[in-house]
N, C-alpha and C positions, 0 to 999 in steps of 0.2 A: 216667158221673158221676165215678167216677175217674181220669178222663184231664184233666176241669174241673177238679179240684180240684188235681191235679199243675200243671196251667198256672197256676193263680188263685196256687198256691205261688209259683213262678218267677217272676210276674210283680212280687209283694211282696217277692221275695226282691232282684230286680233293684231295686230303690226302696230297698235297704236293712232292709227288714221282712223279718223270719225268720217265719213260722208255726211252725218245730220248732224255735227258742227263744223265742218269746213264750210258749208252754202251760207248757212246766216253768218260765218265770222265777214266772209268775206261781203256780203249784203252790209254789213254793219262800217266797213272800213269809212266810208264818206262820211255817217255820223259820228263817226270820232275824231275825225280831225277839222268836223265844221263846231262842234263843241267844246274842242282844244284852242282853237281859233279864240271861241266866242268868252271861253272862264281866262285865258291871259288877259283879255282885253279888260274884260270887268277886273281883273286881279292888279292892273296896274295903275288903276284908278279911283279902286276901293278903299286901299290902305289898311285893309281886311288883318297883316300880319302874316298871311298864308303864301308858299313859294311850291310852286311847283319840281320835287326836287327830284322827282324818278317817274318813269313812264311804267304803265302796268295794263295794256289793252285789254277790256273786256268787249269784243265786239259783238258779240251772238246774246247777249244779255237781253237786250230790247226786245229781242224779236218771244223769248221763251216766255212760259207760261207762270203765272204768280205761285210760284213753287211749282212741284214736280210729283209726282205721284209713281212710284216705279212699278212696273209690273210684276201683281200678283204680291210683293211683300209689305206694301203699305197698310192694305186692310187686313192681309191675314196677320201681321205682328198685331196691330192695334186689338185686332179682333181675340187673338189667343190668349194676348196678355192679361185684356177684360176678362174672358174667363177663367185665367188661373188668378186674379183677384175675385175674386166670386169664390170659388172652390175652395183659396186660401188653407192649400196644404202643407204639412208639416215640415216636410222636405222635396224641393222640385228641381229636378236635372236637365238640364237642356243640352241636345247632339247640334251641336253643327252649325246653327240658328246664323241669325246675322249679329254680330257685336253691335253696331250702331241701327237696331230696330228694334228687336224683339226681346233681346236682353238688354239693353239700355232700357225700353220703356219698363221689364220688369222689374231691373233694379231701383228702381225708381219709389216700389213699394216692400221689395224684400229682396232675401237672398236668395242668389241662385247659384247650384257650381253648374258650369260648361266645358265639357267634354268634346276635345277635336283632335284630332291629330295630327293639326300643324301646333307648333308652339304660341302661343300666346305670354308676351313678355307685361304687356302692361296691366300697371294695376289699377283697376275699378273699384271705386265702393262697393259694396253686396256684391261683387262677383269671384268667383270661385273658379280659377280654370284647375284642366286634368288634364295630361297630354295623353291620349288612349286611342287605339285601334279599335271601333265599333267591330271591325271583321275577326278579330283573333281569336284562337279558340280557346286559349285561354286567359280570357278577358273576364277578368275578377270579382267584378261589383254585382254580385247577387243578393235577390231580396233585397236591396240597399234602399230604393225612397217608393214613396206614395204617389209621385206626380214625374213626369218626362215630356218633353218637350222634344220635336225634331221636325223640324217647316224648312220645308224645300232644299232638304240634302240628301235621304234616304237616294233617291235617283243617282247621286254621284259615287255612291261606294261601291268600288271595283272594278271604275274605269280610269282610276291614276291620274285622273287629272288633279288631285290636290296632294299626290308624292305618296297615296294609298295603293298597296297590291292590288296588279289584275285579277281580277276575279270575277267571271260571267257569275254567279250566283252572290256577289257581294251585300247586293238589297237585302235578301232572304237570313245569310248569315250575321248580318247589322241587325236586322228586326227582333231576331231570336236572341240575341245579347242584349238589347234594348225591354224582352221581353223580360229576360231574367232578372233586368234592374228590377223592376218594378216590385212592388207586394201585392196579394192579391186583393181586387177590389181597389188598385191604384190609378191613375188615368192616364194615358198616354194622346199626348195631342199630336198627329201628325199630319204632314201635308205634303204633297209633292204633284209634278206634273201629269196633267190626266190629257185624253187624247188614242188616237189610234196605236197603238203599241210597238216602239220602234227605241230603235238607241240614238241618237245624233254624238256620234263619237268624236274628239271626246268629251263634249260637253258633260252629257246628262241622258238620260232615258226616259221615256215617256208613257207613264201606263195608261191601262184599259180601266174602267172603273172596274169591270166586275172580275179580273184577273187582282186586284186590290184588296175587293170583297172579298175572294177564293185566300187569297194569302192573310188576314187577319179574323175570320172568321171563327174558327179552331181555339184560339184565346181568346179573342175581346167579343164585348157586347158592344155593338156602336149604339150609343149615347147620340150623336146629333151627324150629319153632314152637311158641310158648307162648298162652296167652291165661286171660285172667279172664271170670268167665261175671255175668252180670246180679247175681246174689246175692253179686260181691266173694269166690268159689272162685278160686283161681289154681292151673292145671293146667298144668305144665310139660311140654316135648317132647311134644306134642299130635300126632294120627298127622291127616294132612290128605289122610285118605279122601273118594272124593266124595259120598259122605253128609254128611259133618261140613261140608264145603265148601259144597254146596248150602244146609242148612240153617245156614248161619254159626255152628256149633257151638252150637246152638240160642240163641242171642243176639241180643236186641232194642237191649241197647249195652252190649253187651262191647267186652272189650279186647284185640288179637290182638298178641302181637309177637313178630318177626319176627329172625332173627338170620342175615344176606345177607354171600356173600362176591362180591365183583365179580370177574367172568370176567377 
């Protein structure tokens, strides 16, 4: 019953309809209009200067939490950015990333260019866009920098949901173009969702730890692993025993990431 109502959510949520902001707006309606009520009444006898000149309901405000924490990219941004200030390499590329997280906080201390394949019109201080097919084969930027960046998009290349070719092996051929960015002894941060291994089409896909392991292996040395566990825990330098591994660190879709130095 619970797995129905998770989907009936999703599917209203996809259409635009929230079910977890429709129940608080509408929870909220009576404190808006007993507060509308109560700022005319002081407004008209304050002499304040102030008119109320347009309505702008926030209902569901009261009820939410003093900021917001979204799942799985608040501490992996925070977290990746601290270590490419740390590391502070010469040139660092980032796939995919979120514009307002991971690359806003790292432009905040250098430049970065960003690599997507939808377009990106506006301009940022210290940021760099390239409109590029991570899947193409002849995707051009070889040898090109020392540092790469790519948090929580690998899993979406080659399922079209961002106007990219289908491609059942999209992941693989992203990773290998990503691999080629790199120089050797450069670092690649990445991170995506961990979990029993399945597609949720057309979302995203969801790996195995140790099918992750099997796929970067061969190039990189892993350097450190991190991951967020279902409940939005984020446990850093993670020991990647084959217990933890088997059982994906007990995670139905967490978020593993990954800190690879290429051989």
């Amino acid at each position: 019953m619970n797995k129905f109502i998770s989907k009936a959510g999703h599917l209203l949520r996809t259409f635009g309809f929230s079910p977890n902001q429709f129940l608080p707006a509408v929870k909220g309606i009576p404190y808006y209009f007993r507060n509308k009520k109560e700022l005319n009444k002081q407004l008209e006898s304050s002499g304040s200067g102030f008119n109320i000149t347009a309505y702008y309901p926030c209902f569901s405000d009261r009820f939410d939490k003093s900021g917001s924490i979204p799942l799985h990219y608040f501490y992996q941004d925070l977290y990746v950015a601290r270590k490419l200030y740390g590391n502070s390499p010469k040139q660092h590329v980032d796939i995919g990333s979120r514009i307002d997280g991971f690359v806003a906080h790292t432009a905040v201390f250098r430049e970065i260019e960003v690599i997507d394949i939808r377009d990106i019109k506006d301009t940022i201080p210290n940021v760099h866009f390239i409109r590029a097919d991570l899947m193409a084969d002849n995707f051009s930027y070889k040898n090109y920098c020392d540092s790469v960046s790519c948090l929580h998009t690998i899993e979406h290349f080659g399922l079209g949901r961002y106007g990219d070719p289908v491609n059942v092996n999209g992941h693989i051929r992203g990773l290998k173009n990503i691999t080629g960015m790199l120089k050797p002894g450069g670092r690649l941060y990445l991170s995506t969702v961990i979990g029993s291994q399945r597609i949720e089409f057309d979302a995203h896909r969801v790996f195995s730890v140790r099918y992750l392991l099997e796929l970067v292996q061969a190039e990189y040395e892993i350097e450190c692993f991190s991951y967020i566990d279902d409940n939005n825990n984020f446990f850093p330098s993670a020991e990647l025993t084959e217990k933890n591994i088997d059982n994906n660190f007990n995670c139905h879709y967490g978020c593993g990431i990954f800190e690879l130095i290429k051989k």
